[in-house]
C-alpha positions in Angstrom: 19.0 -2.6 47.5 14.8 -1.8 46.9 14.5 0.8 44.2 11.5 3.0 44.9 9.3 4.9 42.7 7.1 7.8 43.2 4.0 7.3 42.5 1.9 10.4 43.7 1.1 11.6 46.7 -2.4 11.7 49.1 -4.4 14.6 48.6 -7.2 14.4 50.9 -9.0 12.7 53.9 -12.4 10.4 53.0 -14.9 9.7 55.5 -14.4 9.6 58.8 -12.9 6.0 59.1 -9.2 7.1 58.1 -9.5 6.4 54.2 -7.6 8.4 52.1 -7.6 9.5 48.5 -4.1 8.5 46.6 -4.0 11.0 44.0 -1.3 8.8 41.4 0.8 9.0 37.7 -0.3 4.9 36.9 -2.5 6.1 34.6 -5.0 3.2 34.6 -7.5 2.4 36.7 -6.5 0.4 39.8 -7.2 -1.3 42.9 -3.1 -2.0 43.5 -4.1 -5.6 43.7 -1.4 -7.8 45.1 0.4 -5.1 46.9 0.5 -5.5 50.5 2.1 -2.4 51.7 3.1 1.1 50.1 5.6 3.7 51.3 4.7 6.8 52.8 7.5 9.9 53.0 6.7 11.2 56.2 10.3 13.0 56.4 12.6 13.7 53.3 14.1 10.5 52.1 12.3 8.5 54.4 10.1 5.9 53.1 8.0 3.7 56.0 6.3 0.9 55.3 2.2 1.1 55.5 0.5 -2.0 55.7 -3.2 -1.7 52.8 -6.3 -2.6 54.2 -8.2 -2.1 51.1 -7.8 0.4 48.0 -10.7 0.7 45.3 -10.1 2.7 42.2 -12.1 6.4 41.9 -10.4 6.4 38.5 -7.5 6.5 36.3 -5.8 8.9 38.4 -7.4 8.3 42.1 -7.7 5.4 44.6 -9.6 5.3 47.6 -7.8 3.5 49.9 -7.5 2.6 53.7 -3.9 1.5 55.6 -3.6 -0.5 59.0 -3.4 1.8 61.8 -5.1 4.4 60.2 -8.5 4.4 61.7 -9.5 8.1 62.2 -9.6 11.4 60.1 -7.5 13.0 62.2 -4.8 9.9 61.3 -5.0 10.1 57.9 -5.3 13.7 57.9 -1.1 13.7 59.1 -0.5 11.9 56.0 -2.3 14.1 53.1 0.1 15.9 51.0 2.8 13.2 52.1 4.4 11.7 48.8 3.6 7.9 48.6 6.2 5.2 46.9 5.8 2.1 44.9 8.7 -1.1 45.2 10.3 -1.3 41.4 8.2 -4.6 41.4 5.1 -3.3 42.4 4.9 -0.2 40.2 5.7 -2.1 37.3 3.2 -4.2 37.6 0.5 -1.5 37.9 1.4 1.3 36.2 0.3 2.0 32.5 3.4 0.9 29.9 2.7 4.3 28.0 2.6 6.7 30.8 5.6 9.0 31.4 6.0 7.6 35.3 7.6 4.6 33.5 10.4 6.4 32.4 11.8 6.4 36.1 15.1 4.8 36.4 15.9 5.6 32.1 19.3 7.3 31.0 18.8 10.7 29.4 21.0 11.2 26.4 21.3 14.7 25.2 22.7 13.9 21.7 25.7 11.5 22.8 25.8 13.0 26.3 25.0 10.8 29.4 23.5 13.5 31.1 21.9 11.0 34.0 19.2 8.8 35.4 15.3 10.2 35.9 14.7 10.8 39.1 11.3 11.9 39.3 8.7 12.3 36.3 6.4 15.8 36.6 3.1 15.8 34.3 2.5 19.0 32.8 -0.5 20.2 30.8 1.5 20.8 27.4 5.0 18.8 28.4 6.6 16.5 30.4 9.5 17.6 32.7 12.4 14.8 33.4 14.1 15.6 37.0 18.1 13.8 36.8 21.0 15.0 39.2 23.4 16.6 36.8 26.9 17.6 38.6 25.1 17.5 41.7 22.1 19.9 40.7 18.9 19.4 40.4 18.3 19.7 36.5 14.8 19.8 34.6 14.6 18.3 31.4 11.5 19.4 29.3 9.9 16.3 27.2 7.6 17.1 24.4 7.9 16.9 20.5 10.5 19.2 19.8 12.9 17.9 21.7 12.2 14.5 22.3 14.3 12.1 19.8 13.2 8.9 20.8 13.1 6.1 23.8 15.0 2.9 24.1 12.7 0.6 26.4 15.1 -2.3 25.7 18.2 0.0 26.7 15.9 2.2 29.5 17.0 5.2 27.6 15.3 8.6 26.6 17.3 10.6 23.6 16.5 14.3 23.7 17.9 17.3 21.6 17.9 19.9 24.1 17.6 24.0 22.8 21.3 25.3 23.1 22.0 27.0 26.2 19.1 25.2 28.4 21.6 23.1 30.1 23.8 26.1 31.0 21.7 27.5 33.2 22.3 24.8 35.7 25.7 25.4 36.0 
């Protein structure tokens, strides 16, 4: 089974050739060398396959890049706002070792409660918030100094001390 990972999403149209901007959470500056295809979620929880022409960085946190098949603005314009995926293997070869994205796939351990894997990592101006499926609901889990304990890379784990009462309100 392929383990996807979320890597960001496409914010806009470029030129009139069907290049797109790939707004992303690598946190470094790249051209996603060695990748030959990414995944687009054109429905919920789909994920199709789309072949990479050529991508060329814009910065740390954009890529300019063009997919086959895509050959017009109107083309790529069905695809802005459209999440786009990384294989395991891919995104851990390109993204950052210290951004937050990595922490995809880690255990969160409130104290010594399993409380599940990170599903999807949200950048915030003054935190971090963890997404996990906790009793089958959607559960945010803020990450910042006060309540992050520490994280296990070896393990794939993040230790928090959550504020009593936060996890209550999920129930």
């Amino acid at each position: 089974m392929n383990e996807y990972f979320n890597i960001g999403k496409f914010i806009a149209s470029f030129g009139l050739q069907g290049e797109l901007v790939l707004q992303h959470a690598l946190h470094k500056k790249t051209a996603l060398k060695g990748i030959d295809a990414l995944f687009v979620e054109l429905l919920k929880d789909s994920r199709l396959p789309y072949f990479i022409e050529y991508a060329r960085p814009k910065d740390d946190q954009e890529i300019f890049i063009k997919l086959e098949g895509i050959d017009t603005r109107e083309a790529s314009n069905k695809l802005v706002k459209k999440k786009v995926w990384l294989s395991r293997n891919d995104f851990l070869k390109h993204a950052d070792k210290s951004s937050p994205v990595t922490l995809l796939g880690y255990l969160v351990i409130n104290e010594d409660e399993v409380l599940g894997p990170v599903e999807e990592v949200i950048e915030q101006t003054h935190q971090v918030l963890l997404r996990i499926n906790r009793h089958n609901r959607e559960t945010f889990i803020p990450l910042h100094e006060q309540t992050l304990q520490k994280i296990d890379h070896k393990k794939k784990e993040v230790h928090v001390i959550l504020p009593d009462g936060l996890l209550d309100i999920y129930k």
